[in-house]
Each structure stands twice: as structure tokens, then as C-alpha cells.
C-alpha positions as CSV (number, residue, x, y, z in Angstrom):
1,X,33.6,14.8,-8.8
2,X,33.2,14.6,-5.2
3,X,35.5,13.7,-2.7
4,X,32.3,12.5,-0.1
5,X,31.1,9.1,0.1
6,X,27.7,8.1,0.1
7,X,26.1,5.0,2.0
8,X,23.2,3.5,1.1
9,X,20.7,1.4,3.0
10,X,17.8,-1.1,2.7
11,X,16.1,-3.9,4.0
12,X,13.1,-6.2,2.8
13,X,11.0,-7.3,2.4
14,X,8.8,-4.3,2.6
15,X,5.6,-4.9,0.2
16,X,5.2,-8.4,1.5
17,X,5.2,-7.3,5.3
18,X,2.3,-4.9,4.3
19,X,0.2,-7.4,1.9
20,X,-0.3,-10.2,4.4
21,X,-2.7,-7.6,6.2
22,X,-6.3,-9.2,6.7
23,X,-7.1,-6.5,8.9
24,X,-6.9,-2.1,8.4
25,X,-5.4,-2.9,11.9
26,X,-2.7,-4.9,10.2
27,X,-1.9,-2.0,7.8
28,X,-1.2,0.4,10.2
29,X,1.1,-2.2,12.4
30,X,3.0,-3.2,9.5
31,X,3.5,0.7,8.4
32,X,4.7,1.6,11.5
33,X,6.8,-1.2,12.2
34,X,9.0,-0.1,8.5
35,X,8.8,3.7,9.9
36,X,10.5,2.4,13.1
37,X,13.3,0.2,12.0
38,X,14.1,3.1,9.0
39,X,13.9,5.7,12.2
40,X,16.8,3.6,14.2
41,X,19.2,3.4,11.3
42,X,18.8,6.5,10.9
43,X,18.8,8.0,14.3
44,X,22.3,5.9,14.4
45,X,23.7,7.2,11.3
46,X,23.5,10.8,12.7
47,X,24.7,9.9,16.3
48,X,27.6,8.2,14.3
49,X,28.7,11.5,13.2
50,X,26.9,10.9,9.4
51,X,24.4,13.1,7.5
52,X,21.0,11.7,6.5
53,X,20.6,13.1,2.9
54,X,17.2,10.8,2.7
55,X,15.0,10.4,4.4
56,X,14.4,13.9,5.3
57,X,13.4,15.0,8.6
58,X,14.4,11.8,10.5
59,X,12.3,13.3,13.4
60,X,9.5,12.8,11.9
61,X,8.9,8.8,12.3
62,X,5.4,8.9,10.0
63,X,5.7,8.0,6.4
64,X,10.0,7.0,6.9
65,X,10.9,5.7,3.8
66,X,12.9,2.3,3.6
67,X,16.0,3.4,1.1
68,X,17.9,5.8,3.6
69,X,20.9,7.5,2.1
70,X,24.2,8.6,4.4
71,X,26.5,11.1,3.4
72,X,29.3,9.6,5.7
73,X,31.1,6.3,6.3
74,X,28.1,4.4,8.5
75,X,29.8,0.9,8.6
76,X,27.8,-1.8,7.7
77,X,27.9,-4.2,10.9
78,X,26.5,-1.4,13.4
79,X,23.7,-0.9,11.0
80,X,22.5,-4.4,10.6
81,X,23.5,-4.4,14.5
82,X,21.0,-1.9,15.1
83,X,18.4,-3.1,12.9
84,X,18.6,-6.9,15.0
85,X,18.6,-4.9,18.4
86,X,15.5,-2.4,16.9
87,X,13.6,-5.6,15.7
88,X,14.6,-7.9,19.0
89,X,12.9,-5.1,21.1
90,X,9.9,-5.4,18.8
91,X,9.7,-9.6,19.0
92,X,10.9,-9.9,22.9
93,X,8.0,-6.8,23.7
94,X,5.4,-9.3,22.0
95,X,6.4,-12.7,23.1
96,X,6.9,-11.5,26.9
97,X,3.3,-10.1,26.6
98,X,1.6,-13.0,25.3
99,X,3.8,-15.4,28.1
100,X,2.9,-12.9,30.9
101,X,-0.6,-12.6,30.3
102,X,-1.7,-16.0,29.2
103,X,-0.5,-18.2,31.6
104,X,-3.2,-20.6,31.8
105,X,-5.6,-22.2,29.0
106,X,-8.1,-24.5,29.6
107,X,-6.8,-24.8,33.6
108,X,-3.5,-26.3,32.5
109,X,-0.3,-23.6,33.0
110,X,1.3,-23.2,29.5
111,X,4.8,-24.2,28.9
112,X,6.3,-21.4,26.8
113,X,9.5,-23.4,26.0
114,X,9.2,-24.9,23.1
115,X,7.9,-21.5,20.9
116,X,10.8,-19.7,21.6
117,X,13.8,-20.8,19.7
118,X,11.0,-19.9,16.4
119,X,10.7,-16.9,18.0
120,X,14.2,-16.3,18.3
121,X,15.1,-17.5,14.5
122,X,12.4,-14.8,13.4
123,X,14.2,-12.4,15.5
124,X,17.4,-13.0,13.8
125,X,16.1,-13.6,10.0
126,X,12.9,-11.7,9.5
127,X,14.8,-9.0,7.7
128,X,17.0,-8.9,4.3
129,X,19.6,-6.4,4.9
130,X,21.4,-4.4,2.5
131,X,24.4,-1.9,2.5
132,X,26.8,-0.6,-0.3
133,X,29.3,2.3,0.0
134,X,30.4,4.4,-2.6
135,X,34.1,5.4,-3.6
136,X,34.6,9.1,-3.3
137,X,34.4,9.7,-6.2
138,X,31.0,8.1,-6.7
139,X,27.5,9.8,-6.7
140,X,24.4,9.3,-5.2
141,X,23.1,8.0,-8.4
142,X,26.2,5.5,-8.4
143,X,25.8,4.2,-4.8
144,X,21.9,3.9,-5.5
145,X,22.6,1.8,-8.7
146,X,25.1,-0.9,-6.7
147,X,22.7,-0.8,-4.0
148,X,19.8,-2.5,-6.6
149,X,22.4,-4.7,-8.1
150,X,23.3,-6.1,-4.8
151,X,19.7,-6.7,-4.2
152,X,19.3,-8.9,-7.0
153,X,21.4,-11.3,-5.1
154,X,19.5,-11.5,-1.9
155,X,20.0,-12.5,1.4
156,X,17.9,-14.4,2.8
157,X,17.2,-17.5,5.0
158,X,14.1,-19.2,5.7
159,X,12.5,-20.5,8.0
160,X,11.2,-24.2,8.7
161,X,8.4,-25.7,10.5
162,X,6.0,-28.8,11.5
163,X,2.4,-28.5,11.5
164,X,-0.1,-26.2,9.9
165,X,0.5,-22.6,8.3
166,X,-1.2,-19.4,9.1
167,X,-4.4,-18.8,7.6
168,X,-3.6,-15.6,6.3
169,X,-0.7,-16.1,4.6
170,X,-0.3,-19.6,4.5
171,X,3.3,-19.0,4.6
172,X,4.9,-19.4,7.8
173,X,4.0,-21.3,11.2
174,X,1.0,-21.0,13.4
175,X,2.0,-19.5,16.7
176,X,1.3,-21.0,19.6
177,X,2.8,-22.2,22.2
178,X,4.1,-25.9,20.8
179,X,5.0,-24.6,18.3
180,X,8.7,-25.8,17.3
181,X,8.3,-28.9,19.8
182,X,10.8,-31.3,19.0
183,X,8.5,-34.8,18.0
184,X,8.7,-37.5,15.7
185,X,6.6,-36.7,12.3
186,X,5.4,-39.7,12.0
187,X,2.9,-39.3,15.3
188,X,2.1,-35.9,14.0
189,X,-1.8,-35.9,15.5
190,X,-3.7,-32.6,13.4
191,X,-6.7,-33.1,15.3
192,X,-4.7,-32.1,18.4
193,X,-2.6,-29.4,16.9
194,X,-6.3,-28.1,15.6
195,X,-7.6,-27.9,19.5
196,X,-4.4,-26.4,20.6
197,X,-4.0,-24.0,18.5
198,X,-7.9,-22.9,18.8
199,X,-7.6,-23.2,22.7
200,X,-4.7,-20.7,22.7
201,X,-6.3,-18.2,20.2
202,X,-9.3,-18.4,22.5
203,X,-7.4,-17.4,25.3
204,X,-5.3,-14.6,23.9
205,X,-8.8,-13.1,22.1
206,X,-10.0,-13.2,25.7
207,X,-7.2,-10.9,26.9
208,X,-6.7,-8.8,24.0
209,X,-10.3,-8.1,22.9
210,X,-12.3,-10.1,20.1
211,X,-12.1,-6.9,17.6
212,X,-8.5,-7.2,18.1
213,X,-7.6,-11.2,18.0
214,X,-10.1,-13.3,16.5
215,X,-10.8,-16.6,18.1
216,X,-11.1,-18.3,14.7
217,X,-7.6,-16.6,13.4
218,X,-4.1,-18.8,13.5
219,X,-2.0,-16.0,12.8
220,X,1.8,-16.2,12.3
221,X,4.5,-14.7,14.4
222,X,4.9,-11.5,12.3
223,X,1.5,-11.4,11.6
224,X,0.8,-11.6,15.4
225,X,3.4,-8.9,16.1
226,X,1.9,-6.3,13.8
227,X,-1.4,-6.9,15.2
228,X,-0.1,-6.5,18.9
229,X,1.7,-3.5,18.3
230,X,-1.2,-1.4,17.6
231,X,-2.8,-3.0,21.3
232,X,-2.4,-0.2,24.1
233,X,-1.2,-2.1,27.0
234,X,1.4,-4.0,24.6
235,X,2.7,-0.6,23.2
236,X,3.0,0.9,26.4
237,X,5.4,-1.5,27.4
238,X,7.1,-1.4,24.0
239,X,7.5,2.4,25.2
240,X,9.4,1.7,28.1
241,X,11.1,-0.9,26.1
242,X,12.3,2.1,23.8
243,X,13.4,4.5,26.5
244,X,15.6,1.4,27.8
245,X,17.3,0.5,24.7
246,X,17.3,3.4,22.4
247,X,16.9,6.6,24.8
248,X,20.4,6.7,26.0
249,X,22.8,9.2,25.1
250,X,20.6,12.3,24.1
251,X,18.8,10.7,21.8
252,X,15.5,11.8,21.0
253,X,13.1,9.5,20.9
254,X,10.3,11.1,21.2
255,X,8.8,11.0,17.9
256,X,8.6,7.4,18.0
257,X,7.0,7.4,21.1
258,X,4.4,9.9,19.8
259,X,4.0,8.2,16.3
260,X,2.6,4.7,18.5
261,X,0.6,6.4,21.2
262,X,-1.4,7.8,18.0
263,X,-1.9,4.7,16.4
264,X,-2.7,2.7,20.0
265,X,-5.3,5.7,19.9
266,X,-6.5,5.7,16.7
267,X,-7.2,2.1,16.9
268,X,-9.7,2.3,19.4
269,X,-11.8,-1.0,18.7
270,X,-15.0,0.8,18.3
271,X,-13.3,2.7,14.8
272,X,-12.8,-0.5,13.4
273,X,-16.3,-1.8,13.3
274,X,-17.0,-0.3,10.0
275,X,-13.9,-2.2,8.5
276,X,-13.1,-5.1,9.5
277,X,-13.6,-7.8,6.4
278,X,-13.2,-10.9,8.2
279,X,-15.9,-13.1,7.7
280,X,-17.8,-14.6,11.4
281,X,-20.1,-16.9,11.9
282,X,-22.8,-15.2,13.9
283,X,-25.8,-13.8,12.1
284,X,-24.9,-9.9,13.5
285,X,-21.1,-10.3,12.3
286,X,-22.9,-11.9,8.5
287,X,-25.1,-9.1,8.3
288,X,-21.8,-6.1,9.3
289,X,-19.8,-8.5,6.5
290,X,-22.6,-7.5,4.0
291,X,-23.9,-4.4,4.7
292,X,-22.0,-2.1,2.2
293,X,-19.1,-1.0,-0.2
294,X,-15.5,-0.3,0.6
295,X,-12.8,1.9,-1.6
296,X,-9.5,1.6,-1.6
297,X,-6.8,3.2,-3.3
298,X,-2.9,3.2,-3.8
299,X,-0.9,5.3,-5.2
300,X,3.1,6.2,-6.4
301,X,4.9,8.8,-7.8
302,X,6.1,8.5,-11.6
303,X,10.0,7.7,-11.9
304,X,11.0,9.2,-8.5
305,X,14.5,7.3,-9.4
306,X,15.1,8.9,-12.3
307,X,14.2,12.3,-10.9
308,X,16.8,11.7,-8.7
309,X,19.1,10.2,-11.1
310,X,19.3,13.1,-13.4
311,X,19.3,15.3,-10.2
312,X,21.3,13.6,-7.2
313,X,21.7,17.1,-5.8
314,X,18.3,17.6,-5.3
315,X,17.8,14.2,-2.9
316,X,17.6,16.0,0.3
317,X,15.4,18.7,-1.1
318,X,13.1,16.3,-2.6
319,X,12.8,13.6,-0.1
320,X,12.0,16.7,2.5
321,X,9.5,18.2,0.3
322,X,7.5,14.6,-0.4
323,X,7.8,13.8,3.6
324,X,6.2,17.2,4.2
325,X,3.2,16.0,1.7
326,X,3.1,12.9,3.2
327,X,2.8,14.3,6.6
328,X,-0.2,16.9,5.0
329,X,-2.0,13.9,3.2
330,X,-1.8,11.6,5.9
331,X,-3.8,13.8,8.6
332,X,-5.6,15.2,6.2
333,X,-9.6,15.1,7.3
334,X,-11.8,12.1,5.0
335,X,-15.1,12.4,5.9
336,X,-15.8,8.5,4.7
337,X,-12.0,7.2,5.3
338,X,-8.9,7.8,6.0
339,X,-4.5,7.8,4.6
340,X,-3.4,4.5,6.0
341,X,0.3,5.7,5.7
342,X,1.5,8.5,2.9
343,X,5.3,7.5,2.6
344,X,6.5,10.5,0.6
345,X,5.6,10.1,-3.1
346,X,4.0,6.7,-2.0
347,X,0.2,6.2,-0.2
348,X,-2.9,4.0,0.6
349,X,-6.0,4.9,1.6
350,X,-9.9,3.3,2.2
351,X,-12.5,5.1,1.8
352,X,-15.7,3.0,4.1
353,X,-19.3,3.6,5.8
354,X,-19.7,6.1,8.8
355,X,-21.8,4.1,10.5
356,X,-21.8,6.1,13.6
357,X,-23.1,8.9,12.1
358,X,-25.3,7.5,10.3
359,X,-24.0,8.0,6.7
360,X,-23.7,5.7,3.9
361,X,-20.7,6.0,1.5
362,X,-21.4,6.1,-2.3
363,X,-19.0,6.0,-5.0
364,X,-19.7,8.5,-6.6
365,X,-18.1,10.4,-3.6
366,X,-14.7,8.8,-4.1
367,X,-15.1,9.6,-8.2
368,X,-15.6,13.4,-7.0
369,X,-13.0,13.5,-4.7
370,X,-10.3,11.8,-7.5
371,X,-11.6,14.4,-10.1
372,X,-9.5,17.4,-9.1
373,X,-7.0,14.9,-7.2
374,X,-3.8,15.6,-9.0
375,X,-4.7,19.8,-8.3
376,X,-5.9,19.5,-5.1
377,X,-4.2,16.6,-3.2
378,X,-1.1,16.4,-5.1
379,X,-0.2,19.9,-6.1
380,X,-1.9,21.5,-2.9
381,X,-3.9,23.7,-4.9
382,X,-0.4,25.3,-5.9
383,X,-1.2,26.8,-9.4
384,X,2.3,28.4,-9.4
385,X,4.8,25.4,-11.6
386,X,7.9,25.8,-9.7
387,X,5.9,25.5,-5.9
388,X,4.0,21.8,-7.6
389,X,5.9,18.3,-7.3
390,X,8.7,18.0,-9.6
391,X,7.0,14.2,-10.9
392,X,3.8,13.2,-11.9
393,X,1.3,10.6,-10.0
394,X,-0.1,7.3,-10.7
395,X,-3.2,5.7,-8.8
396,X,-5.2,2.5,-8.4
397,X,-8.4,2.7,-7.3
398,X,-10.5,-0.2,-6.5
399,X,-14.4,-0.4,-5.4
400,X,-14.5,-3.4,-4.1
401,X,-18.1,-5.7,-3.5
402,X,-18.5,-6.9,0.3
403,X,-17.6,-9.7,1.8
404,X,-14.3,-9.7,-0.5
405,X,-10.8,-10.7,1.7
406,X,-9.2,-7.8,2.3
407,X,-5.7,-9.0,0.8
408,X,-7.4,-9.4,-2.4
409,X,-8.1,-6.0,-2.0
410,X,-5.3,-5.1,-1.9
411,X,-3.6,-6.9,-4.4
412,X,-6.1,-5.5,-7.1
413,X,-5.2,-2.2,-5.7
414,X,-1.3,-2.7,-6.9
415,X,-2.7,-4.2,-10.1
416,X,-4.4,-1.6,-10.8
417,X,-1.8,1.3,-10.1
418,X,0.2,-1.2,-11.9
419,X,-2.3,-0.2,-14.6
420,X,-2.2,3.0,-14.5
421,X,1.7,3.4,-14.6
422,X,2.1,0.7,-18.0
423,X,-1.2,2.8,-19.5
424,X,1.2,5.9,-19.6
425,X,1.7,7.4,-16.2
426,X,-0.2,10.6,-14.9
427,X,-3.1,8.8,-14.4
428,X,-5.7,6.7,-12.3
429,X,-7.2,3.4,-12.9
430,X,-10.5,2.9,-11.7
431,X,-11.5,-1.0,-11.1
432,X,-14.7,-3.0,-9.9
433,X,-14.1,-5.9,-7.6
434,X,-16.8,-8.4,-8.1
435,X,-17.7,-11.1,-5.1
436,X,-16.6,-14.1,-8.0
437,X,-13.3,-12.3,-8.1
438,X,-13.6,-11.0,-12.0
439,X,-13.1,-7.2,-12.7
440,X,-13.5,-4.1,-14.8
441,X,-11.5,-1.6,-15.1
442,X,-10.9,2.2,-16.8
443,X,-7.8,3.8,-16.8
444,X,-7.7,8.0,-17.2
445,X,-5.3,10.7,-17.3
446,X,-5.6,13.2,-14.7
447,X,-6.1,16.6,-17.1
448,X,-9.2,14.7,-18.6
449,X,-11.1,13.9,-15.0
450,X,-10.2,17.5,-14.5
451,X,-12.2,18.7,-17.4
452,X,-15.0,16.9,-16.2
453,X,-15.5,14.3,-18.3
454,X,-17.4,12.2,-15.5
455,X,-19.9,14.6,-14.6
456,X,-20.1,15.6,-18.2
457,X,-22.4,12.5,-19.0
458,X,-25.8,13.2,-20.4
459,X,-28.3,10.4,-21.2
460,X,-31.1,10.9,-23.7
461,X,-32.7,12.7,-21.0
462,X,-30.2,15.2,-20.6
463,X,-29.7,13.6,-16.8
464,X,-27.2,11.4,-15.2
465,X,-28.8,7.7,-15.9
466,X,-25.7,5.5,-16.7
467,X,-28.1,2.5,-17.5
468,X,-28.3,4.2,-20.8
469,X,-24.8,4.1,-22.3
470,X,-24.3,0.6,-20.0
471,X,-27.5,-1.4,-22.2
472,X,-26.3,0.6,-25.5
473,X,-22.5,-1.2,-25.2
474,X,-24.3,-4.4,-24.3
475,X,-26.6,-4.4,-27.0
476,X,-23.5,-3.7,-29.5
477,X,-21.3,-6.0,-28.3
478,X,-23.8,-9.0,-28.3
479,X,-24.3,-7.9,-31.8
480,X,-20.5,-7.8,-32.5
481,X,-20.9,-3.9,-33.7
482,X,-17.5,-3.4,-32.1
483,X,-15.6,-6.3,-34.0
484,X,-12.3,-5.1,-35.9
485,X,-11.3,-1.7,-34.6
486,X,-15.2,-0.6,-34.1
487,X,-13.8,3.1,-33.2
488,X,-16.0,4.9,-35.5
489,X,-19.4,2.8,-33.7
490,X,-17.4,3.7,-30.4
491,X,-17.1,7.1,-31.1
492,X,-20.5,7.8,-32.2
493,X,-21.7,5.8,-28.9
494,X,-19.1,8.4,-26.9
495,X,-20.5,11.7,-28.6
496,X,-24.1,11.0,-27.9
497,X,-23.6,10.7,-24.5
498,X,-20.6,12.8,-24.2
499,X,-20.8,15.8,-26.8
500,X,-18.7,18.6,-24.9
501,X,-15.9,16.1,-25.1
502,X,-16.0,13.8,-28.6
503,X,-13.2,16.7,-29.9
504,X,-11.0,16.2,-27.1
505,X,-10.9,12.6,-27.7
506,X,-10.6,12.7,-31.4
507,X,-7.7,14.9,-31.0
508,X,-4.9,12.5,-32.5
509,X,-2.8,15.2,-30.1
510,X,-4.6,14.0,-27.1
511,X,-4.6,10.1,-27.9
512,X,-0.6,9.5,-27.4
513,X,2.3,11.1,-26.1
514,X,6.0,10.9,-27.2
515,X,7.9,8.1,-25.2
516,X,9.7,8.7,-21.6
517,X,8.1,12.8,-22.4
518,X,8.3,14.9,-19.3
519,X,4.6,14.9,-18.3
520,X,4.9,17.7,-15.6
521,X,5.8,19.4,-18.8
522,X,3.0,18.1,-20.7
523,X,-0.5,16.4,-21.1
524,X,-0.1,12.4,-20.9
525,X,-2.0,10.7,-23.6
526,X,-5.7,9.2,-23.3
527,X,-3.9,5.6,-24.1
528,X,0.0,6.2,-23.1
529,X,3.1,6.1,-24.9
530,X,3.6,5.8,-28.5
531,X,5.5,2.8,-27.7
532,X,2.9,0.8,-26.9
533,X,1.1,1.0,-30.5
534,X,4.1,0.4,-32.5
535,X,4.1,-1.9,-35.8
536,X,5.9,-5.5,-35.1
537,X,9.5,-4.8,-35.8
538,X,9.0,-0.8,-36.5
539,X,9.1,1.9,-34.7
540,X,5.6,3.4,-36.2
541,X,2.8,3.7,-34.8
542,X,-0.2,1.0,-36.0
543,X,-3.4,3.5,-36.0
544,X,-5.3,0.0,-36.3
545,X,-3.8,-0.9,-32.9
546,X,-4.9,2.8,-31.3
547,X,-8.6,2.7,-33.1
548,X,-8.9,-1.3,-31.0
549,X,-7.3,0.5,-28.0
550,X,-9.8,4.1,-28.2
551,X,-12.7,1.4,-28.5
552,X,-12.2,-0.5,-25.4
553,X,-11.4,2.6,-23.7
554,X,-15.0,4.1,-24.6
555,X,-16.3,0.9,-23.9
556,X,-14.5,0.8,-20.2
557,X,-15.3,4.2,-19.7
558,X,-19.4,2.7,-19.9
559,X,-18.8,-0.2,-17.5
560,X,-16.9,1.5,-14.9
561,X,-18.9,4.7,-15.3
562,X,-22.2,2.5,-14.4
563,X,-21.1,0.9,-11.8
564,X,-19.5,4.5,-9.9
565,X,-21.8,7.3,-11.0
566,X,-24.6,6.0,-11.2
567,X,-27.3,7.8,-9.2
């Protein structure tokens, strides 16, 4: 018992602002924008005489996770007060901007009026805010469980419009200068809308920089915001924006000031040329669209919550020691890429051609560097148990075709981490984008990349020719060899071509582990949980259902394999 009580905080949506992202530009706005708001509830909390328990290290703005946790009574109206008056500085910074420095389009001065009461609405109802208090004699683990019940209930309120939606999203309004003029529907005129709309894009590219604002893009408000955010000139004068609002009393805001003058530099137009998946029209911008390969990857700790359920002692501890990672793997050097934000146990990446110096990415580069992943990047090359993460990690990795939108992209990237966590945790998932929008995918346990089953592939040849294996699995399956469970054809297939590891995969030990098992404590199995094979209405496991599953997973393993190692 405990005679403290614990506050807890949210707000959403959180994986919806990041997914309507078209470009890496986007990504980085949209992470920094859920750093910042997290930072000024928190920075509030302690001036209100509280304790942050989580996040730790509210100083450090990079990475700030969205669940913040108060030992202290933080009352609930001056924390959605200062999540409005974080978010208004953020809105009013943009808007101003774009109404100072586009004045005139086509040689007729622009009437601001009518945009801003939409502006003003997504000021006031961009965000879902939530807040629960514990009794004192509740736990973290108590306060943390009312806090997802209340979020099953919501609170939120939309939005409405007239007139067409952003082509990103599709979601939400056009901005642009009419929009939320007060008219009669029924003399709605599209074709004038269409020229309006294109007429103000073209002027606001022409101020902010083509790489920047497309003259072909009708972005939303929000998806507007994120993008001029990461603009210099707009986030100096969200700096002095900052100083006025939250740099009174002491408080340090310098971290936040630091944290956007890096991304503003970072974002240098020229370091986007090599990523930006937009499709043009010109001949130069089809040929950049096409010339090569991009990999992306996302990532999550296993069962953070119930870590922290079974130890709500250890919150402050843990949460310090994943923001330190987080800090490590986000500047941490890629020679083709880089950590787009590393939230604690949470992370996305791209991996993407140097074009400036002249070198062309492969995938078999992003297979080597996930081989030793979960020893080198997650552990830190700590060999010692009690100095490595107290939970496991789960990753998606996508190589994706060119000329693919990059929010499709991403969503196969939380599909296939998805993967990897219902496959059993511990564990990536490798999958192949195609152009048409089909996919293959592989999903492998950490301790067997480690082995080296990847670079352990020998063809006939004793060489690294994947076309071998890839026509052998055609061949078979055209002639239906792999019908039924197929696992002892499969298996035959796998030791040819793999023979240093046919007894690891045989190993009835290394197909399954027990269900919820502790897998910093040991191996995860090739296919999961025991659960997942179980008889109808038993709690056996079907060996016909793990012979179908070890099958596809040699037959995956040939696909995916072709398509990333080959040489």
C-alpha cells in the first residue's frame, strides 16, 4: 500500500498523426510535434510541484513518449490547458506564416477570413485528451489500467467541411484560403475550387521551396503544419513563439529549442532528394521515382505493459534506461539511412540510396545489419544479462519496389511487426513490397539470424545463387509436392541447401515455445507459441498444424531469401 497518488496522462491520436506522412519530411514533423506536446505536460507537471516517474529525463525532448505518469496531484484542467495553449502556439506559428508571406496569388491580395474559424476548430479539437487519478492507495499498474478503460470511451469531436479532401489522407479539408466560406451548396462550382486551391499551392511552393511544398499537393491543415514545422524560417519563429509562451518562470526550454533547430537542419532540401516518393510529372522527377529500392523498418518492444505491470517500481528506471537507448539508436551513424525517431522501446527507420556519394544500397546490407540486431543494436553489445533490456524486441521490415506511396509503406511496415509479434515475439518479419501491391513475407527469431542461417545458404555450387532453392519451390509447388503437410519434401529442400542448420530446425525443442514464457529467459520458437497449434477445443498441440506451418516457413524462407540475398 501506498499512500501517494499517481496521475496518468495521454492524448491521441498518436499513430494516425504519424501514418498520414507522404513525405520522410512528414515523419520527422509529426514525431516532433508528439515529443513537444508530451515535453509541455510534463515540464508543467514538475513546475506544479509533481514528480515525472515516466517519461524519464523530461529534458531530453527526442523520443518523449505519449503515456506520461505523475507521482503528484497534476489536476486535470491545467493539463489539457496546457496541451490547447502548446498546440495553439503550434497552429497560430503556421497560419500567421502562411498569411504573412503569401499575400498575393495570381495579383489579387488574399482574404484570409474565411480559413480561420477551421483553423481555430483544429486548434481546439485536434487532440483526444485523457487523465485519470489514482486513490492513494492505488498503483501505478492501477492508475495505468483506468487510464485504458477510459480510453475506450473516447473523446472526440469532428470536424466538418465543404469541398474536396486532402489528397493524402482523404480525411479532412483542403487548406486554403476559402476554405470554410459560408455559401450555398447547391452553387458549389469544383472547377473553381480545383483552380483555387492549385493557385494557392503554387504560391506557397514558391515561398517555401518545391522539395518542401509540392505544387500538385492539397494538403490538410495538420498535414500542412507538420510539413512547415520542419521549414527554417517557420521554426525560427515558432522559437521565439516558445520563449514567449513557455520560457517564463525558469523554465528551461532549451531542449526544445535544440531538438527543432536539429531537425530544421537536418532537413536541408538537398538530404531529401534520395527520398522523396512522390510521384512528378517531369521526366527527371519519373526517372528519381524509379531509380532504386527503399527499406524501411519498425519496431516495439515485447509486453512493455506487463513489464511494468508485474514491476510498477521499476517505471522510472525503465522508462530512463529505454530513453537512453532511444537517444543512442537515434543518432546512431547508417551509412545508407537513418532512425526517424527511437521513442524508448519503440522505432522507425529507412534505409535509402546515397546518391551523393555515389553508392547504391542493396538489400543484402539491411539483411546483414538485422542479423546480429537484437546483440548489437538492442543489447549494445552487452553480453553481461543483468546490463541487457529487461524485454524482448519485435520488428517489421519491409523492402519495398519504387515508385510505391510512401503510406503504404508504412502501413506494411506495422503489418508486418504486427507479424512478427502474433508469430511469437523476439523476432523480425521480413516482407517484399511489390509495385501491384501483393507481398511476401518471412518471419524469424532473432537467435536463428544470429546463427547465421542467411549467410549459411549453399547452392549446388557451394555459392550464394538463391535462384537455385527459388526455381526448386516453384517447380514443387506447380507440381503440388507440398500439398497436405509436405514438411518431410520441405525439409529435404531445407537440408540441401541449408545442411549446418536442418538439426536446428528439426529440433521439436526449437519449433515452439511454452505460452506467455519469458523469452529474455529463453529461445522463442521458429513458429511461436504453442497456442497457436492447438487441436479445436483442446489444449494439445496438432503436429499436423506445425508440419503445414514448418512448410510454409521453408517455403518463405526461399521467396524472401531470393529476393534479399541474392547476389
Amino acid at each position: 500500500m501506498t499512500n501517494k497518488i499517481y496521475t496518468v496522462i495521454t492524448f491521441a491520436p498518436v499513430q494516425g498523426f504519424i501514418e498520414k506522412s507522404r513525405k520522410l519530411r512528414d515523419l520527422y514533423g509529426s514525431s516532433y510535434l508528439l515529443s513537444y506536446i508530451s515535453w509541455v505536460i510534463c515540464n508543467a507537471a514538475d513546475k506544479h510541484g509533481c514528480t515525472v516517474i515516466s517519461p524519464a529525463s523530461i529534458n531530453v525532448t527526442q523520443g518523449m513518449p505519449n503515456q506520461i505518469i505523475i507521482d503528484g496531484n497534476f489536476p486535470e484542467n491545467e493539463a489539457k490547458s496546457v496541451l490547447l495553449k502548446a498546440w495553439k502556439c503550434i497552429t497560430e506559428t503556421c497560419r500567421e506564416w502562411v498569411e504573412e508571406n503569401v499575400k498575393v496569388i495570381e495579383n489579387i491580395e488574399v482574404n484570409y477570413t474565411p480559413w480561420r474559424r477551421t483553423w481555430g476548430l483544429w486548434t481546439k479539437y485536434a487532440w483526444e485528451f485523457f487523465w485519470v487519478q489514482g486513490n492513494e492507495n492505488q498503483s501505478i499498474s492501477d492508475v495505468r489500467k483506468k487510464l485504458n478503460e477510459k480510453k475506450r470511451g473516447r473523446d472526440w469531436t469532428g470536424i466538418n467541411w465543404q469541398g474536396e479532401s486532402s489528397t493524402l489522407s482523404g480525411a479532412d479539408a483542403i487548406a486554403y484560403p476559402k476554405l470554410g466560406l459560408n455559401s450555398d451548396p447547391r452553387k458549389y462550382n469544383y472547377q473553381q475550387e480545383k483552380k483555387d486551391v492549385t493557385a494557392f499551392y503554387q504560391a506557397l511552393s514558391e515561398k517555401l521551396g518545391e522539395s518542401l511544398i509540392d505544387p500538385k499537393e492539397e494538403l490538410s491543415i495538420p498535414e500542412l503544419i507538420k510539413r512547415m514545422i520542419t521549414y527554417e524560417t517557420v521554426s525560427n519563429q515558432l522559437i521565439e513563439n516558445f520563449r514567449k509562451d513557455f520560457g517564463k518562470n525558469g523554465a528551461n526550454i532549451e531542449p526544445l529549442i535544440e531538438q527543432i533547430q536539429q531537425i530544421s537542419n537536418d532537413l536541408q532540401p538537398s538530404s531529401f532528394k534520395d527520398l522523396n516518393r512522390h510521384k512528378e510529372n517531369s521526366q527527371a522527377d519519373k526517372a528519381q521515382q524509379n531509380r532504386g529500392f527503399q527499406g524501411w523498418f519498425q519496431g516495439d518492444g515485447d509486453k512493455a505493459g506487463e513489464y511494468l505491470k508485474n514491476y510498477p517500481q521499476k517505471t522510472h528506471a525503465f522508462s530512463q534506461e529505454m530513453r537512453d537507448w532511444g537517444k543512442w539508436f537515434k543518432n546512431k551513424p547508417l551509412k545508407f539511412g537513418r532512425v526517424i525517431y527511437a521513442g524508448g522501446d519503440d522505432f522507425l527507420g529507412v534505409f535509402f540510396d546515397r546518391e551523393d556519394e555515389g553508392d547504391k544500397l542493396e538489400a543484402r546490407y539491411c539483411v546483414d545489419w538485422f542479423e546480429d540486431f537484437k546483440s548489437k543494436i538492442w543489447h549494445q553489445n552487452k553480453t553481461i544479462k543483468e546490463e541487457q533490456k529487461k524485454i524482448t524486441v519485435s520488428v517489421g521490415f519491409v523492402w519495398a519496389f519504387c515508385g510505391i506511396p510512401q503510406r503504404d509503406i508504412l502501413q506494411h511496415c506495422r503489418e508486418a511487426e504486427k507479424s512478427a509479434k502474433n508469430d511469437g515475439r523476439d523476432r523480425i518479419a521480413y516482407r517484399i513490397l511489390f509495385n501491384n501491391g501483393n507481398h511476401l513475407e518471412w518471419v524469424c527469431p532473432w537467435w536463428l539470424l544470429e546463427a547465421g542461417l542467411l549467410s549459411g545458404y549453399r547452392d549446388r555450387d557451394k555459392k550464394q545463387n538463391w535462384t537455385h532453392i527459388y526455381n526448386d519451390v516453384a517447380v514443387l509447388e506447380s507440381r503440388h509436392a507440398f500439398d497436405d503437410d509436405g514438411l518431410d519434401i520441405a525439409l529435404g529442400l531445407f537440408e540441401i541447401y541449408f545442411p549446418d542448420y536442418i538439426d536446428k530446425i528439426k529440433d521439436n525443442q526449437n519449433q515452439l515455445h511454452p505460452n506467455d514464457a519469458n523469452l529474455t529467459e529463453i529461445s522463442a520458437g521458429i513458429l511461436g507459441e504453442e497456442r497457436m497449434y492447438y487441436q479445436e477445443k483442446s489444449a494439445q498441440v496438432d503436429q499436423t498444424k506445425v508440419n503445414k506451418a514448418l512448410t510454409n516457413w521453408i517455403i518463405n524462407l526461399a521467396k524472401v531469401g531470393f529476393h534479399l540475398c541474392q547476389q
